[in-house]
C-alpha positions, -999 to 999 in steps of 0.1 A, spaced: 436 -366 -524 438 -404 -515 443 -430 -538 416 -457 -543 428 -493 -524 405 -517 -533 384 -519 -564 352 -537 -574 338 -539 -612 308 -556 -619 319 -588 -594 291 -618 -591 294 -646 -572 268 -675 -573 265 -708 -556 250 -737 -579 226 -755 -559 225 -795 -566 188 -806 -571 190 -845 -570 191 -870 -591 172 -870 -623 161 -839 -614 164 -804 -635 194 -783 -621 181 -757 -596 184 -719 -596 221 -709 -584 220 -687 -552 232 -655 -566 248 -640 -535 264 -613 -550 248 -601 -582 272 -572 -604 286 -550 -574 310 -523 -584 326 -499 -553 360 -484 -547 372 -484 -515 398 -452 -507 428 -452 -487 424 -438 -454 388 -437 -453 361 -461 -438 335 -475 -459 304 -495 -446 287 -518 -472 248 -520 -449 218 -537 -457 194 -566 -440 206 -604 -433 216 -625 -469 218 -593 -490 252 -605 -498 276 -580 -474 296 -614 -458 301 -626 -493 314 -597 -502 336 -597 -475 347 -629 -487 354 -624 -521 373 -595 -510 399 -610 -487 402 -642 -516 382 -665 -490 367 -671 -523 369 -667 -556 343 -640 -579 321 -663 -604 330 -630 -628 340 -593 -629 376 -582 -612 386 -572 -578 422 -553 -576 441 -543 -551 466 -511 -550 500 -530 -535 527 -511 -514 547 -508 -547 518 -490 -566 511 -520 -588 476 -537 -589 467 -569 -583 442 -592 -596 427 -607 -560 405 -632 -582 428 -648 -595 455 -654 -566 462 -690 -563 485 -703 -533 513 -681 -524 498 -653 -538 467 -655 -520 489 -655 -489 505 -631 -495 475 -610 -500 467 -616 -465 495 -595 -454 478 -566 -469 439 -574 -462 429 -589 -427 396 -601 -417 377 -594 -377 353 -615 -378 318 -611 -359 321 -636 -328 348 -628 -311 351 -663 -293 345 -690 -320 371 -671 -342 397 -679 -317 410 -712 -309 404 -720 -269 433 -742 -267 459 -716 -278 473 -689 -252 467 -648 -265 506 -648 -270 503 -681 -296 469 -663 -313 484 -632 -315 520 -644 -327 504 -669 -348 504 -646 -382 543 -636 -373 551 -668 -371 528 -682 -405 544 -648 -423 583 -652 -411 578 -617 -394 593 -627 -361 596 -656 -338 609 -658 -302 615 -629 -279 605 -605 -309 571 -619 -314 569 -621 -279 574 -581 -276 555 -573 -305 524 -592 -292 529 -571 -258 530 -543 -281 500 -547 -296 478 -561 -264 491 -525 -251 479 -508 -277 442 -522 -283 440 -521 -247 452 -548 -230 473 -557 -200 506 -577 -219 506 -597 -187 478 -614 -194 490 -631 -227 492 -663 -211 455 -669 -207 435 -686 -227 404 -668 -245 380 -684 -221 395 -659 -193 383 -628 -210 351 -611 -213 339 -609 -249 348 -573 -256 385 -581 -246 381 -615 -268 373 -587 -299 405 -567 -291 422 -599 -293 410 -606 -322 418 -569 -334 457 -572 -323 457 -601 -342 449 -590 -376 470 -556 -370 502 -582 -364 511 -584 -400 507 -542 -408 473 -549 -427 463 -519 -451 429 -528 -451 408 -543 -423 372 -560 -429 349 -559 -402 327 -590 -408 299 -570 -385 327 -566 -357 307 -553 -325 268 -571 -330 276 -599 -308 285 -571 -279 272 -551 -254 266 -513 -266 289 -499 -243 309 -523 -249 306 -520 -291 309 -481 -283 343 -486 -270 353 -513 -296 345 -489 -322 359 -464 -306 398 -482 -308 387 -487 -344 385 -449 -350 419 -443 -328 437 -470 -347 428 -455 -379 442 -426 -371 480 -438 -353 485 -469 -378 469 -450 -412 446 -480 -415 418 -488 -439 381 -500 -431 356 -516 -449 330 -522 -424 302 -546 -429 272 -542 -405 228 -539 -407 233 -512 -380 230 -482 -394 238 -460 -356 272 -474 -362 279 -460 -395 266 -431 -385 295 -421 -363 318 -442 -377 322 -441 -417 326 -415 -442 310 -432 -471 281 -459 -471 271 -485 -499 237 -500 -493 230 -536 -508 200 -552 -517 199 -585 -527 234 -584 -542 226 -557 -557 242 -519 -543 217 -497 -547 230 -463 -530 262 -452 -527 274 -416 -509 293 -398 -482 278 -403 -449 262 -367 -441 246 -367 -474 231 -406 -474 213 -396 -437 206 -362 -449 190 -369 -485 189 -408 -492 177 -411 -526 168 -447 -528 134 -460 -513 151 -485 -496 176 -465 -479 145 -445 -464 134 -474 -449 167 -484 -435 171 -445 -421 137 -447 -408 137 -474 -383 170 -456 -364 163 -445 -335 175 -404 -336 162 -375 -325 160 -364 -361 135 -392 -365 111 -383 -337 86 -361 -362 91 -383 -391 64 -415 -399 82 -450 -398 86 -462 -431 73 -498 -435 81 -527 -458 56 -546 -475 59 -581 -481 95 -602 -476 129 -601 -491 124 -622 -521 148 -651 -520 187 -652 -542 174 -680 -559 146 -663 -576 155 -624 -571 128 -604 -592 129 -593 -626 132 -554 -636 146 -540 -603 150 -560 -578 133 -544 -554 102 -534 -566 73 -559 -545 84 -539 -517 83 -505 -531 57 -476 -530 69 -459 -559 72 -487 -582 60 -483 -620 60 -504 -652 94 -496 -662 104 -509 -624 87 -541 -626 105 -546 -660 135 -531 -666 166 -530 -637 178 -499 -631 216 -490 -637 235 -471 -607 239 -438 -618 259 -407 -610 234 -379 -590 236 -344 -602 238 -334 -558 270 -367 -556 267 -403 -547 254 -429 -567 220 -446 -571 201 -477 -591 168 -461 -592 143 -452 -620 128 -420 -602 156 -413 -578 142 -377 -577 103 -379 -579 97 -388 -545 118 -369 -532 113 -328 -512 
């Protein structure tokens, strides 16, 4: 069985909002709101939901971009020790970096268009002491070959290549320091489908030759289909489902994961009625009391508009923060 990698316990992260002078402090934006998900070796997990539920933060706190406003996130090192990522200052942080790499969404404003592929690509060897020269030099060519790449093109600049090649650059470049675990800031929504198809494709291959680790972030819920085995869906910084792939598209328990399944496009979805969100997402500033969700929600009783719900264990597996999880449901 594999080990858990990365670790989330009750993290939170909130931004404080300044609200002038004289003026009463305002509401902090609170981003990420008590999160708690365990991310196995091996495996690919997807963290889904709509725009500002919190996934990029999350991705953030994760890779020490920044730092959790409370809970713990640790990390399972090479040695078997854990580490503390919230509270890695300098050196450590770096160093962290060797383990945990970030893609980022748009493949050409994350790379700098007056540096060739060979610097871009060399440029964590070099900023890790890995290799320098000749090696670097072969190890880049190794790795252009291997996302799928012609090496002979290193000397270009990003500007030269079309924007699925700019993601595999990107790609050989966080795989140049080893990485055990790989973030995928929503890695293929700024491509083509064919093109995202065969991006995600190379994930799934490298996963498999290099032993990597995915957490992939994404609202697309066609691309988890194929792509992850297990799928935490947030609301409002919130997670609100957690389970295995199959069993989250076969029996999602959570009335917002219904919705989310609903609008996908499938052949399983041609008999079923759309499902249809009242109202908007309520703003971080001011997230609802009781669960967070409930304005939107058909099934919504007292106890909902009052109390939030916990994320519990489900008798069939997975995890949800529901009330009635299993009333409203065949």
């Amino acid at each position: 069985m594999n080990e858990s990698l990365l670790t989330l316990e009750n993290v939170e992260k909130h931004f404080a909002q300044s609200s002038g002078f004289l003026k009463p402090a305002a509401e902090p934006v609170r981003a990420v709101n008590g999160i708690s998900l365990t991310i196995t070796e091996g495996e690919t997990t997807a963290l889904v939901g709509e725009s500002g539920c919190g996934k990029s933060t999350a991705a953030k706190l994760i890779t020490s971009a920044i730092t959790p406003s409370a809970g713990t996130i640790t990390l399972r090192t090479r040695d078997g020790n854990i580490l503390d990522v919230g509270s890695l200052r300098g050196r450590a942080r770096k160093a962290l970096w060797r383990d945990v790499q970030l893609i980022f969404q748009d493949p050409f404003s994350s790379l700098n268009p007056r540096m060739t592929v060979r610097q871009i690509i060399a440029e964590p060897l070099r900023n890790f002491n890995i290799a320098h020269g000749k090696e670097a030099t072969d190890i880049v060519a190794d790795l252009m070959d291997r996302v799928g790449l012609q090496p002979g093109t290193m000397s270009r600049y990003p500007h030269a290549f079309s924007g699925g090649q700019r993601q595999r650059i990107g790609i050989a470049r966080a795989l140049a320091v080893k990485p055990r675990l790989v973030v995928g800031d929503e890695p293929v929504s700024a491509l083509d489908v064919s093109v995202a198809a065969q991006i995600l494709n190379l994930f799934q291959s490298l996963k498999k030759d290099l032993g990597l680790t995915y957490l992939l972030i994404t609202h697309d819920l066609s691309v988890v289909r194929h792509s992850a085995d297990r799928v935490a869906v947030m609301y409002l910084g919130n997670i609100v489902e957690e389970n295995t792939t199959a069993s989250l598209f076969k029996s999602p328990r959570h009335p917002y994961t219904q919705a989310l399944l609903s609008a996908v496009p499938s052949q399983d979805n041609q008999d079923k009625p759309r499902i249809v969100l009242t109202g908007e997402i309520a703003s971080a500033r001011n997230i609802p009391t009781g669960c967070p969700f409930h304005p939107r929600c058909a099934y919504a009783t007292d106890l909902c508009r009052t109390t939030a719900p916990t994320v519990e264990a489900l008798p069939m597996g997975g995890r949800v923060a529901c009330h009635t999880p299993l009333e409203f449901m065949p």
